[in-house]
C-alpha positions in Angstrom: 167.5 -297.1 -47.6 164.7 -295.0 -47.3 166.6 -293.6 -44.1 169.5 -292.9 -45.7 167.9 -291.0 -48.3 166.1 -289.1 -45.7 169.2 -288.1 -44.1 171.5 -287.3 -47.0 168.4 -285.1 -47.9 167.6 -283.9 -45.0 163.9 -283.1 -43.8 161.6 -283.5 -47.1 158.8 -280.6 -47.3 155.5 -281.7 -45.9 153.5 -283.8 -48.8 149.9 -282.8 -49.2 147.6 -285.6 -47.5 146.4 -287.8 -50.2 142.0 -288.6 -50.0 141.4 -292.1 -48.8 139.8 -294.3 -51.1 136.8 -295.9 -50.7 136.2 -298.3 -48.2 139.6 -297.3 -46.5 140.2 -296.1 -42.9 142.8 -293.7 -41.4 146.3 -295.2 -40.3 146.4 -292.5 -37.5 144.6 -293.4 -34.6 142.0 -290.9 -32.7 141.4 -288.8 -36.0 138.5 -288.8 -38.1 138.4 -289.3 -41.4 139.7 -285.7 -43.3 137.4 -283.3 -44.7 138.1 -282.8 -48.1 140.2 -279.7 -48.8 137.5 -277.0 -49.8 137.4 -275.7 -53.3 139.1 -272.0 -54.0 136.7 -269.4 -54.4 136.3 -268.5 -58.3 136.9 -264.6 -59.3 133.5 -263.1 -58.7 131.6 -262.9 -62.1 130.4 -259.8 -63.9 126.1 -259.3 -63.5 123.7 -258.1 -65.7 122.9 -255.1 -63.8 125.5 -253.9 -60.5 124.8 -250.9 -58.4 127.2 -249.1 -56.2 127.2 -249.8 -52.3 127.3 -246.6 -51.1 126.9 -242.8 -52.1 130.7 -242.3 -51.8 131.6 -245.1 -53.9 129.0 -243.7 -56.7 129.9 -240.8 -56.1 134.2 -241.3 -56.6 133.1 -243.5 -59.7 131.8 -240.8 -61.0 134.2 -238.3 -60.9 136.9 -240.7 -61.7 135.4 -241.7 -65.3 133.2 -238.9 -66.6 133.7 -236.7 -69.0 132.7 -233.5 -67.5 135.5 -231.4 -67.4 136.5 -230.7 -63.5 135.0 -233.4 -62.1 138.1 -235.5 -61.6 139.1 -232.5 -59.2 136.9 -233.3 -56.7 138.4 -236.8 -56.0 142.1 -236.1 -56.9 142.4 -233.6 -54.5 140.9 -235.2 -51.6 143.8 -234.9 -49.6 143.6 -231.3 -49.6 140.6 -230.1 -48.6 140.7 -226.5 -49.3 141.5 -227.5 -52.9 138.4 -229.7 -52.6 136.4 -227.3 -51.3 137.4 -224.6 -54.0 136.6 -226.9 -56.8 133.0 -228.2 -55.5 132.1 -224.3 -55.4 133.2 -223.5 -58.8 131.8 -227.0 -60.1 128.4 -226.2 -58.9 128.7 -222.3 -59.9 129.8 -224.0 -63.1 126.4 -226.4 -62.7 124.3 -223.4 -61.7 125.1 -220.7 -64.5 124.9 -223.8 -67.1 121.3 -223.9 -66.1 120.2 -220.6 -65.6 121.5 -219.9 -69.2 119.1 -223.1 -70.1 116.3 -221.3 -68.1 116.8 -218.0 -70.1 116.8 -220.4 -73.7 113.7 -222.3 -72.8 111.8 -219.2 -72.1 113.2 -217.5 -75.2 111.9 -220.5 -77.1 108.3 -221.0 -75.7 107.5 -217.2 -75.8 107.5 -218.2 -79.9 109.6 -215.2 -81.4 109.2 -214.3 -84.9 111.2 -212.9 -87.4 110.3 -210.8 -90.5 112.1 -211.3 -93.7 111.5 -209.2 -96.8 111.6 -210.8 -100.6 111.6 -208.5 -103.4 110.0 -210.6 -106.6 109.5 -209.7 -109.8 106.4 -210.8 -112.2 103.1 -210.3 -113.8 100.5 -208.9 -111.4 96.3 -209.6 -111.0 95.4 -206.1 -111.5 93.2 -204.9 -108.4 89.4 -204.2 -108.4 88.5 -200.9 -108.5 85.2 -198.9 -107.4 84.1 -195.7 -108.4 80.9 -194.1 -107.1 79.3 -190.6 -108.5 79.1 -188.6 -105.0 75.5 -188.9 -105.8 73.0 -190.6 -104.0 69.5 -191.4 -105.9 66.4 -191.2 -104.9 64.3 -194.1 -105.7 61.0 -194.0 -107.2 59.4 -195.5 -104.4 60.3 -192.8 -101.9 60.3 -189.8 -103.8 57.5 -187.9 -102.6 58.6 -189.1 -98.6 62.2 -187.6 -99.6 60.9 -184.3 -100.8 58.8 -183.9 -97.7 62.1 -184.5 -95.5 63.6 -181.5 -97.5 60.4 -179.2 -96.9 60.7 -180.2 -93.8 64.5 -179.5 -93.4 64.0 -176.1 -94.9 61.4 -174.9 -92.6 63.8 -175.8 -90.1 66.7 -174.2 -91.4 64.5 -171.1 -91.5 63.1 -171.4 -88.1 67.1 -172.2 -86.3 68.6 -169.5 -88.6 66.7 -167.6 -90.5 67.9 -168.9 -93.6 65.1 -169.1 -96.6 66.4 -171.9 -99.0 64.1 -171.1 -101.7 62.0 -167.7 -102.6 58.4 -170.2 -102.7 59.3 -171.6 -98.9 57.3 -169.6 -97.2 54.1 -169.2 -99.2 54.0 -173.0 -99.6 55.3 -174.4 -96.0 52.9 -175.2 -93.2 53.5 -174.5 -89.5 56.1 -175.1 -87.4 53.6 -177.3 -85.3 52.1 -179.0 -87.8 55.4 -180.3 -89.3 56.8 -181.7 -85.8 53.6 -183.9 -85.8 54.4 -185.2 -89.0 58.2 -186.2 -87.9 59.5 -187.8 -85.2 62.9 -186.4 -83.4 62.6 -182.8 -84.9 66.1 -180.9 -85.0 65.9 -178.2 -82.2 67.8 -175.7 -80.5 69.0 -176.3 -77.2 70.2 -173.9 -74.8 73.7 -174.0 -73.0 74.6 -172.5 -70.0 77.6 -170.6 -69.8 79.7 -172.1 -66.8 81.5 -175.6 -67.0 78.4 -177.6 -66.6 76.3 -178.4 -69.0 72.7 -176.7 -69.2 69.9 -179.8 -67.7 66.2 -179.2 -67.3 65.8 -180.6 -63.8 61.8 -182.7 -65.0 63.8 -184.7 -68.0 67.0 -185.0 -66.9 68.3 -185.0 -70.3 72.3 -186.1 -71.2 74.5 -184.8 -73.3 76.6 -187.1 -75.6 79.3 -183.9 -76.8 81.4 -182.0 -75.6 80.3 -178.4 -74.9 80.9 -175.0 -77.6 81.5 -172.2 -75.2 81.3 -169.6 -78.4 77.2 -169.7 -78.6 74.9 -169.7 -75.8 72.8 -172.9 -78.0 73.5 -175.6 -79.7 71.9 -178.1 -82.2 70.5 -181.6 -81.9 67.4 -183.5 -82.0 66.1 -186.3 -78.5 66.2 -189.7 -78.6 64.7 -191.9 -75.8 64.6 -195.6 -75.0 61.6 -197.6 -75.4 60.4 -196.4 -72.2 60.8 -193.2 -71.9 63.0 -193.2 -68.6 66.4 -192.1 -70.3 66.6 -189.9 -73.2 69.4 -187.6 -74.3 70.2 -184.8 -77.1 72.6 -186.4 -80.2 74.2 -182.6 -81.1 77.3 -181.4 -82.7 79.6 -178.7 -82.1 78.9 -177.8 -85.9 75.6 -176.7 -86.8 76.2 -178.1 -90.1 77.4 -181.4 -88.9 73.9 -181.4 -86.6 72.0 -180.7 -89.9 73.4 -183.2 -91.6 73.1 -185.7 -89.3 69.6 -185.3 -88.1 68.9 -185.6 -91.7 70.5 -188.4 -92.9 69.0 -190.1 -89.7 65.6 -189.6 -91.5 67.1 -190.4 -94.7 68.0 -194.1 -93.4 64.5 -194.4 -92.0 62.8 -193.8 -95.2 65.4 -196.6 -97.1 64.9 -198.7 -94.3 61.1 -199.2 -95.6 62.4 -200.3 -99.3 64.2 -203.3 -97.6 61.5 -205.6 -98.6 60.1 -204.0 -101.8 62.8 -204.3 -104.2 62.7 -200.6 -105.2 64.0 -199.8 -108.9 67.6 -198.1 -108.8 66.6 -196.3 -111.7 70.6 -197.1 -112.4 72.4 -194.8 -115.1 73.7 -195.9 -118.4 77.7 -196.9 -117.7 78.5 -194.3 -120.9 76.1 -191.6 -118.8 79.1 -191.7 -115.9 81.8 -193.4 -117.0 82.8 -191.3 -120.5 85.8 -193.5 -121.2 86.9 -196.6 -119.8 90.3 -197.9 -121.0 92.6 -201.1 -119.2 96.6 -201.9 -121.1 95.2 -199.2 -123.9 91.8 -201.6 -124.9 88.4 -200.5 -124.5 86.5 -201.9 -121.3 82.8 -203.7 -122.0 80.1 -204.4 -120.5 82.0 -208.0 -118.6 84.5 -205.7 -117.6 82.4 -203.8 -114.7 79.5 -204.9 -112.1 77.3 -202.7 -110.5 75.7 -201.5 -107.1 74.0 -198.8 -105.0 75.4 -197.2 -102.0 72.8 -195.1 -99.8 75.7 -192.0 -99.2 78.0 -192.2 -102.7 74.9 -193.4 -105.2 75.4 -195.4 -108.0 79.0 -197.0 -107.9 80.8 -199.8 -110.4 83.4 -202.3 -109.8 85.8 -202.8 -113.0 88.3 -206.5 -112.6 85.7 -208.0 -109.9 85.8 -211.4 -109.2 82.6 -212.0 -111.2 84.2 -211.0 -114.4 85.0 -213.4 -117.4 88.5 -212.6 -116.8 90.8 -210.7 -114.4 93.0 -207.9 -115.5 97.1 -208.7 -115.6 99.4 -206.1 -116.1 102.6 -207.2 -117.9 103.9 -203.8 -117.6 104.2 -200.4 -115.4 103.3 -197.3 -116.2 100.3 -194.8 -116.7 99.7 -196.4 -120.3 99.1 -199.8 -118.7 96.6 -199.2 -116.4 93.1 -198.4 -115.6 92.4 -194.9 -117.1 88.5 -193.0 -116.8 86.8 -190.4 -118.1 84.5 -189.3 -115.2 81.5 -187.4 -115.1 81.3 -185.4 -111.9 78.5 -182.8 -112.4 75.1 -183.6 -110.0 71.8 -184.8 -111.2 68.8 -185.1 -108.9 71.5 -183.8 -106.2 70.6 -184.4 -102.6 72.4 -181.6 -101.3 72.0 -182.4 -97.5 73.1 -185.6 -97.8 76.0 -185.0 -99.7 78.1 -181.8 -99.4 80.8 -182.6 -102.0 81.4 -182.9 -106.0 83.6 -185.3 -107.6 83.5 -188.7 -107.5 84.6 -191.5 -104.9 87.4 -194.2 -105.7 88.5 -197.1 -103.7 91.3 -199.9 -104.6 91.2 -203.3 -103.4 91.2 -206.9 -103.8 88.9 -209.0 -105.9 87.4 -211.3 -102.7 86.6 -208.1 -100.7 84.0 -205.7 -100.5 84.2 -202.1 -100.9 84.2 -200.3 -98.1 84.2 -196.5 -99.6 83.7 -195.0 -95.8 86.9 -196.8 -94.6 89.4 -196.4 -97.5 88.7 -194.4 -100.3 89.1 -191.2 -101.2 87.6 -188.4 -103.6 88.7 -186.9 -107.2 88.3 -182.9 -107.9 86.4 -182.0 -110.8 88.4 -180.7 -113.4 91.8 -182.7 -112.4 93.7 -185.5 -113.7 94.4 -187.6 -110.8 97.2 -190.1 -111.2 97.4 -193.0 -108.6 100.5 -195.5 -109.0 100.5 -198.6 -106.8 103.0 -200.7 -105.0 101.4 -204.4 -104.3 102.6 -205.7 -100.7 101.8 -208.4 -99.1 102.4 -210.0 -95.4 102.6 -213.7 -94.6 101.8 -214.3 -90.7 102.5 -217.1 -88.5 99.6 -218.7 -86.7 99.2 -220.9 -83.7 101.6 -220.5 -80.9 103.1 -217.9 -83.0 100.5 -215.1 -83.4 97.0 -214.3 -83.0 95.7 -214.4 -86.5 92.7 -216.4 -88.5 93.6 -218.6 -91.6 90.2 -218.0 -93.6 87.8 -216.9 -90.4 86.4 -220.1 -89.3 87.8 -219.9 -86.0 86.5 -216.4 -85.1 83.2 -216.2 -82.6 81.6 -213.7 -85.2 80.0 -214.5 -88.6 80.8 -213.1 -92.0 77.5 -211.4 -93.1 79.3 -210.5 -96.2 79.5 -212.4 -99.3 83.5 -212.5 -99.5 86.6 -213.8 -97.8 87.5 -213.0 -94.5 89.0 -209.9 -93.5 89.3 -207.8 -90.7 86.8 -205.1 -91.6 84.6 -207.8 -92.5 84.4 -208.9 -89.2 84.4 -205.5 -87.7 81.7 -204.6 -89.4 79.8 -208.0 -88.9 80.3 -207.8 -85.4 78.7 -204.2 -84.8 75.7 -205.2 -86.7 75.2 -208.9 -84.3 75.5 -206.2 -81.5 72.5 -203.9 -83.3 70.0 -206.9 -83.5 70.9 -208.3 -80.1 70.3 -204.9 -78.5 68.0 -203.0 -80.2 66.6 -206.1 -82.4 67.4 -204.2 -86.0 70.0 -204.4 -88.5 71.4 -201.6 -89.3 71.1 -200.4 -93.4 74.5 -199.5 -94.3 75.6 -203.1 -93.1 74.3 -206.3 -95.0 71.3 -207.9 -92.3 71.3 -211.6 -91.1 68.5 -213.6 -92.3 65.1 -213.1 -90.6 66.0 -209.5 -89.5 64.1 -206.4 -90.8 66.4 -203.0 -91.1 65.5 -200.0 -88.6 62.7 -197.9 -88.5 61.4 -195.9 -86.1 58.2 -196.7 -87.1 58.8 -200.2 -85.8 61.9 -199.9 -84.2 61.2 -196.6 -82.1 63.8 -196.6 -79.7 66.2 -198.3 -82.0 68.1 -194.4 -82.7 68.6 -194.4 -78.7 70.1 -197.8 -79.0 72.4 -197.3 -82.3 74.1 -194.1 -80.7 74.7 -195.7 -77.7 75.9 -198.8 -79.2 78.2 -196.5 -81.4 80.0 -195.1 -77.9 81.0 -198.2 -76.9 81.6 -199.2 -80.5 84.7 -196.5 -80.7 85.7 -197.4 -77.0 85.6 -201.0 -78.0 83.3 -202.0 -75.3 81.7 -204.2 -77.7 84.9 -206.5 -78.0 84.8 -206.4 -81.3 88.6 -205.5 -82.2 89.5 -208.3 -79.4 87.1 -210.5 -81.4 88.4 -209.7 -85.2 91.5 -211.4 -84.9 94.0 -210.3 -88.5 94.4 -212.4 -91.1 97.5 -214.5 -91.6 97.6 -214.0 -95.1 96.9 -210.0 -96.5 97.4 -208.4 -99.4 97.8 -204.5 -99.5 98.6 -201.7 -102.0 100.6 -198.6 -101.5 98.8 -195.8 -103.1 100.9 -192.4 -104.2 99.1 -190.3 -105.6 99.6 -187.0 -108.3 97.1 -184.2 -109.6 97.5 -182.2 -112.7 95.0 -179.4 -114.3 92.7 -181.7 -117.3 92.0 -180.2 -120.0 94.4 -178.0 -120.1 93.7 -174.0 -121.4 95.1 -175.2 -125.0 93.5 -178.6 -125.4 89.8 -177.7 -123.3 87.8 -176.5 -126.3 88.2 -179.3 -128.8 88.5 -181.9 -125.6 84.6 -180.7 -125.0 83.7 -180.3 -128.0 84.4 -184.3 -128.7 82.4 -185.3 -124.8 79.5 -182.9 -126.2 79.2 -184.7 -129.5 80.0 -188.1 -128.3 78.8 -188.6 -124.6 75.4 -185.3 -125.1 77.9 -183.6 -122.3 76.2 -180.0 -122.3 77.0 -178.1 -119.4 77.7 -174.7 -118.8 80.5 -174.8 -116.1 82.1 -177.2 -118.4 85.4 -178.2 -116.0 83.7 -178.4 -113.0 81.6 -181.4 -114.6 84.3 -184.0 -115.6 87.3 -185.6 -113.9 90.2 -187.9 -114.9 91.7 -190.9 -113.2 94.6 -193.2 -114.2 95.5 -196.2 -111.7 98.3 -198.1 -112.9 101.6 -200.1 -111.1 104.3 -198.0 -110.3 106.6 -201.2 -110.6 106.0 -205.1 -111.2 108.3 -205.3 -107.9 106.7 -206.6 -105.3 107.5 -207.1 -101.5 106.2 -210.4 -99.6 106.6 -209.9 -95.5 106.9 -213.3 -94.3 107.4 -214.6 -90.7 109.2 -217.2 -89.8 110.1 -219.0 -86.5 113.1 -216.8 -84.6 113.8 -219.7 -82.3 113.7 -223.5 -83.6 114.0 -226.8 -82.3 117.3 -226.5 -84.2 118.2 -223.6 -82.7 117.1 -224.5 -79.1 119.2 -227.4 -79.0 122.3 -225.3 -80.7 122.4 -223.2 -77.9 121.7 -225.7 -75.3 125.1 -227.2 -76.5 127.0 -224.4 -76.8 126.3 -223.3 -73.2 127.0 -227.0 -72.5 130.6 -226.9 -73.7 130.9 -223.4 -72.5 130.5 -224.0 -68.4 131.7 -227.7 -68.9 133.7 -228.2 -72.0 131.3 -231.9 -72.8 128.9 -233.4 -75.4 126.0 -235.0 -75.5 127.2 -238.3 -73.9 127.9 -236.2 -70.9 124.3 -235.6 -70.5 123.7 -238.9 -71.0 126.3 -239.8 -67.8 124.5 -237.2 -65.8 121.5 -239.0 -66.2 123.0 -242.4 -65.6 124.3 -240.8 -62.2 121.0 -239.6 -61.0 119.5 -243.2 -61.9 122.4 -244.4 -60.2 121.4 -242.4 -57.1 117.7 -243.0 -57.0 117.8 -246.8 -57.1 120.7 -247.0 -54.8 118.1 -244.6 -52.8 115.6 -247.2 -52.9 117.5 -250.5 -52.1 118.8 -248.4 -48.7 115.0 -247.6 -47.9 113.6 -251.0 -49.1 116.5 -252.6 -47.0 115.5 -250.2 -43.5 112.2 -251.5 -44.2 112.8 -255.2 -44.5 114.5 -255.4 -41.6 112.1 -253.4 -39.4 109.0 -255.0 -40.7 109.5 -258.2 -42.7 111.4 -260.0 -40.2 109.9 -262.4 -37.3 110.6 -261.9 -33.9 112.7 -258.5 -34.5 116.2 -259.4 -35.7 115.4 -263.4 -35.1 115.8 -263.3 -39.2 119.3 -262.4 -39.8 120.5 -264.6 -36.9 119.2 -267.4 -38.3 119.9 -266.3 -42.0 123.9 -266.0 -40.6 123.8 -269.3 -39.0 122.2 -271.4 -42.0 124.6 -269.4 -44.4 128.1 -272.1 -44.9 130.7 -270.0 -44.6 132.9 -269.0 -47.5 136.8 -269.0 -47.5 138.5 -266.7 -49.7 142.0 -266.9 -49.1 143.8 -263.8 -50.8 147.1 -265.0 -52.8 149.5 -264.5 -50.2 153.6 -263.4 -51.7 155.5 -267.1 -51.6 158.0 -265.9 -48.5 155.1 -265.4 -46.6 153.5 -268.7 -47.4 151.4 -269.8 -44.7 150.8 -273.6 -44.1 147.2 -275.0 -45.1 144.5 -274.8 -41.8 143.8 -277.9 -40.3 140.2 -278.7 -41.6 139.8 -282.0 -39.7 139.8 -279.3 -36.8 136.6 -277.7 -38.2 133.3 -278.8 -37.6 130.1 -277.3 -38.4 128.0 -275.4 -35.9 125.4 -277.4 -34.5 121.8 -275.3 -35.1 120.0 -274.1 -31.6 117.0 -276.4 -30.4 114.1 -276.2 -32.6 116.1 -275.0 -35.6 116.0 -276.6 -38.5 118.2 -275.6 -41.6 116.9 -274.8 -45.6 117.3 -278.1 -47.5 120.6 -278.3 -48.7 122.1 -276.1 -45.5 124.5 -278.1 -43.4 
């Protein structure tokens, strides 16, 4: 039956070989039992972390699935290699120019630019302090007798250099030339010039010159100074014989204050009404609270109105000339020092209510017999510090300390620094500058070189050899104001007579000369407008990384995640980097017997069969697996556990 059914069939296909069942044996002699049919090999599961092979194979992923626009050129055209060739160059001139642009955007951002915007506000303003001083310097009770034998002195002298007699009782009352240059130190003198290029030196002193020569006279005016010891001395002249007069004497003049430093002398201060014949602020009367008071050695008595250590500071609510400051001055001299101080008037400063006056550095003078007019514009400039600028918040981090009792400021510190460089060098402070604690003023008496040292120190002061302007870094935070000013005749011809008429009967004004004895002032705000200068930051992190992208799209047309694939590639080609290098090392160093390793690592490995899916026409029959058989292990081998 089962023939017949074969025939009419014909040749059945060839059945798999069913397993044996425990116990049982093979029907077909001289064959061993059949292996069992080995397992197909499972699709190769997904790892936690994969690396490319090779550099090419990175390298083809890359370009085949990144977003950098380009790329995809270097890969699709690989079968043209000029193509490839021409897209590589212009990928990497791309690649280049992207980052040279970065290069010029990074520096731009770490050289800290600034810019400067202007606000215009509008509001009620702290009305500045303002110092006036009378032009005339005192003299003190103390040193009255020591001041009028400096001006017997200074007459003789004037009368011995030019011949000039300064009073009809000089000569029957003067003593000797020689006896008053034993009496004073430095006496003024004339020294001659020669008349070529070079300056005229006496070959046994060897004296310098400190200015430059006056080819007009065959002499000149000055007076010696030496240092301590005598080995280097030079003549402090001026081209002006006036100017050497009145130097030389107010270098006399400071010696004699310097001796009131510890006496506390008597100012002998005027009345307020004796100076000051009107005093009116927003049209109200000023008082007493209103003002403070001090002594300058060269511009006499002087009073601050709105200072800081008033009850309260001024505001002006308005502009104009009837909503300011406006004085009354009296300008005419009493007790006048006329060496000292060769002008009239009276000396006017503006600024703010933290800072000192400094009435050498910025103020200026008022004519007798004017109305001056000054409007103001208020200003003020907000700097950036740090990496930004080279500027102080409040002065803490400058090497030079405030000797002054206000806020920081610039002058402050200039002015602070020159005097640490008098009592380092010549161990005095000098008067017109406020002294550090445990430091007497200079004297030639005590100090006797210390005129050597302060004109020497004043060279490199103006040449800024001292550092002090390197030192004195600005202020972040200032506060300025413009100054215009206008003059106008006061009193007029019409008004004059009954406008002294009322100072005689009210303020005992009886002088002859009567305009050249008072003087009018009016400081008021031009405007309540103010400008603020503030920097700001030119180039931000904001900015910066603005750019960065815009360049970015530019050369490559990509975003952000772009980067982020760049830097996946480069991590990509440094690990793959180190698995080749750990792998070269392994295998010349880690293995016994020189290559022994992978031999045995091959032969203790079971081999895997992967059969790829063949189409079903080309259907191969199954291999015979009874005909396989392990590989027995070389002598002296032995396999891992678990290794066949």
């Amino acid at each position: 039956m089962k023939g017949a059914e074969l025939e009419a069939g014909g040749p059945s296909p060839p059945q798999p070989t069913q397993g044996l069942a425990k116990g049982d044996e093979s029907e077909q002699p001289g064959l061993g039992p059949e292996p069992t049919a080995p397992q197909q090999c499972l699709e190769e599961e997904e790892a936690l972390i994969e690396f490319h092979r090779s550099y090419r194979e990175l390298f083809q992923f890359f370009c085949n699935n990144t977003t950098i626009h380009g790329a995809i050129r270097l890969v699709c055209s690989k079968h043209n290699r000029m193509k490839t060739a021409f897209w590589a160059v212009l990928w990497l001139c791309a690649f280049g120019m992207m980052y040279w642009q970065f290069g010029l955007l990074f520096g731009e951002y770490f050289s800290h630019p600034v810019s400067l915007s202007i606000n215009l506000d509008s509001d009620k303003l702290v009305f500045p302090a303002v110092t006036v001083c009378t032009l005339n310097p005192s003299r003190y009770k103390e040193i009255k007798e020591q001041l009028r034998e400096l001006d017997r002195i200074t007459e003789q002298t004037l009368f011995d250099l030019y011949k000039y007699n300064a009073s009809s009782t000089l000569l029957a009352g003067a003593r000797g030339r020689r006896d008053l240059e034993e009496t004073l130190l430095h006496p003024l003198q004339r020294i001659p010039v020669s008349p070529g290029p070079g300056r005229a030196r006496s070959a046994a002193s060897s004296l310098k010159d400190n200015n430059p020569q006056v080819d007009r006279k065959d002499w000149r005016i000055g007076f010696q100074l030496c240092n301590q010891d005598k080995s280097d001395c030079f003549y402090q002249t001026s081209s002006s014989g006036v100017d050497a007069v009145r130097e030389w004497y107010r270098f006399h003049y400071i010696n004699i204050l310097a001796r009131l430093a510890d006496t506390s002398p008597s100012l002998e201060e005027e009345a307020l009404g004796n100076f000051i014949f009107t005093c009116r602020f927003n049209q109200a009367p000023c008082t007493q609270a209103n003002y403070s008071h001090f002594h300058h050695p060269i511009y006499g008595n002087c009073y601050t109105f709105n200072n800081k250590n008033d009850s309260s500071l001024w505001m002006s609510s308005m502009p104009g000339i009837h909503n300011g400051l406006s004085l009354t001055l009296r300008t005419e001299q009493n007790d006048y020092i006329p060496l000292l101080s060769t002008v009239t008037g009276a000396r006017v400063t503006v600024h703010g209510q933290d800072e000192p006056a400094f009435m050498d550095d910025g103020g200026f003078n008022l004519r007798p017999g004017v109305e001056t007019s000054i409007s103001m514009r208020k200003e003020a400039l907000h700097r950036l510090g740090g990496d930004y600028g080279d500027c102080t918040q409040d002065g803490s981090d400058v090497p030079v300390q405030n000797l002054y009792p206000s806020k920081y400021t610039q002058q402050v510190c200039i002015h602070s620094c020159f005097q640490e460089s008098m009592v380092e060098n010549c161990g005095c402070a000098y008067i017109f500058y406020p002294r550090p604690k445990g430091v007497e003023f200079c004297d030639y008496r005590n100090h006797s070189a210390w005129g050597y040292c302060y004109y020497k120190l004043q060279g490199a002061f103006s040449s800024d050899s001292l550092g002090c302007f390197n030192k004195c870094r600005k202020p972040c935070s200032v506060t300025n104001y413009k100054l215009s000013a206008g003059y106008s005749r006061w009193p007029s011809v019409a008004s004059q007579d009954w406008i002294f008429q009322m100072l005689s009967l009210q303020n005992n004004y009886t002088i002859n000369n009567k305009r050249n004895g008072v003087a009018k002032l009016n400081i008021f705000f031009k405007e309540l407008n103010y400008k603020t200068n503030s920097e700001s930051p030119s180039v931000t992190m904001v900015t910066l990384l603005s750019n960065l992208g815009s360049q970015w799209s530019l050369w490559f047309g990509s975003s952000v995640l772009s980067v982020v694939e760049m830097a996946e590639l480069i991590f990509d080609l440094l690990v793959i980097t180190f698995l080749l290098l750990l792998r070269r090392l392994r295998s010349r160093y880690w293995s016994p017997g020189r290559g022994a390793g992978p031999a045995r690592e091959a032969a203790c490995t079971p081999a895997r069969f992967c059969p790829h899916p063949a189409s079903p026409d080309l259907a191969a029959p199954p291999p015979a697996y009874a005909t396989l058989s392990a590989c027995p292990p070389p002598p002296g081998w032995a396999c891992a556990p678990g290794q066949p």
